[in-house]
C-alpha positions, 0 to 999 in steps of 0.5 A: 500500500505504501509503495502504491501511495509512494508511486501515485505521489511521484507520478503527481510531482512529474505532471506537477513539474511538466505543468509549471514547464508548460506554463513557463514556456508560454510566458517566455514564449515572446521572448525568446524561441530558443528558450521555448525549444528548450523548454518544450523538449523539457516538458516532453521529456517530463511527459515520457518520465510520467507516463512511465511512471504512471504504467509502473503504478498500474502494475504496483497496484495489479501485483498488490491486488493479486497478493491481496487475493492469495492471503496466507493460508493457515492450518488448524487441527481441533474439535469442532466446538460448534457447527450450523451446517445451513448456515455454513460456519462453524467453530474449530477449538485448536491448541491456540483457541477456538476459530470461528470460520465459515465453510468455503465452495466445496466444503461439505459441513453435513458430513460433520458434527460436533465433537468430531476430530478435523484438520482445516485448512483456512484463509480469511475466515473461510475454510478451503477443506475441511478433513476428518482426523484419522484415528491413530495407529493404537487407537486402531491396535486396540480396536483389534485387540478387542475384537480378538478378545470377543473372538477368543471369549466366544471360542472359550464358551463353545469348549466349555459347552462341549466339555459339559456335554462330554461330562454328561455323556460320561455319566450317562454311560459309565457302569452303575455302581454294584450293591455295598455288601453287607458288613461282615460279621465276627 
């Protein structure tokens, strides 16, 4: 901005000075022919240098809109705290504190809800994409182990029904017992 404002003031010095060298020569034009000569290159000279300039700001300022345009992206990894999906914005709590943004063209906030884990990318207060956070790898360990320990406990269920059977058939098939016999006598 400054450099813009630095090239504008330059550029109204040129036609500042060009004006008092148009109006110099025609009031020293009666006197003197050489001196207007002179003076007129003088003045074409500054009018080239204006221009010049002028075509200088004119990029100055395209290439500040265009920086203006591309704003620094940021990233942000949190919990959504709160989200009004027909509203499109939403509240990320990251480490450095909650961002409120508001969702961009092809973020999609009714795939989400609050609590949910997310990585946002955002510039502006608009969210370019928003994405799930992966569960982490003890996170999916766990969810293995655990579902190995329903398998073995069910497993572990079947042998005990099993052997209870095997028990019964046991007793249904074993001898009776015979008789006691009467105590001897003396």
């Amino acid at each position: 901005m400054k450099k813009i404002f630095a090239v504008v003031m330059a550029v109204a010095f040129v036609f500042s000075v060009a004006g008092i060298a148009v109006a110099a020569e025609k009031a020293a034009a009666p006197a003197a022919a050489p001196a207007a000569a002179k003076s007129a290159t003088a003045a074409e000279k500054s009018a080239t240098a204006a221009e010049k300039s002028a075509t200088s700001a004119e990029k100055s300022a395209t290439e500040a809109k265009k920086s203006a345009k591309k704003a620094k992206s940021h990233q942000v990894t949190g919990t959504i705290e709160a989200l009004d999906a027909a509203a499109g914005t939403f509240t990320v709590k990251g480490k450095k504190g909650n961002v409120d943004l508001k969702a961009g063209e092809k973020v999609k906030l009714g795939d989400f809800k609050v609590g949910d884990k997310v990585v946002v990318k955002h510039a502006d207060g608009t969210a370019s994409s928003v994405k799930a956070v992966k569960a982490s790898k003890s996170a999916k360990k766990s969810a293995a182990s655990a579902e190995k320990a329903e398998k073995s406990a069910a497993s572990a269920e079947k042998s005990a029904a099993s052997a209870e059977k095997s028990a019964a058939d046991a007793k249904k098939a074993a001898p009776a017992p015979a008789p006691a016999a009467p105590p001897a006598k003396k």
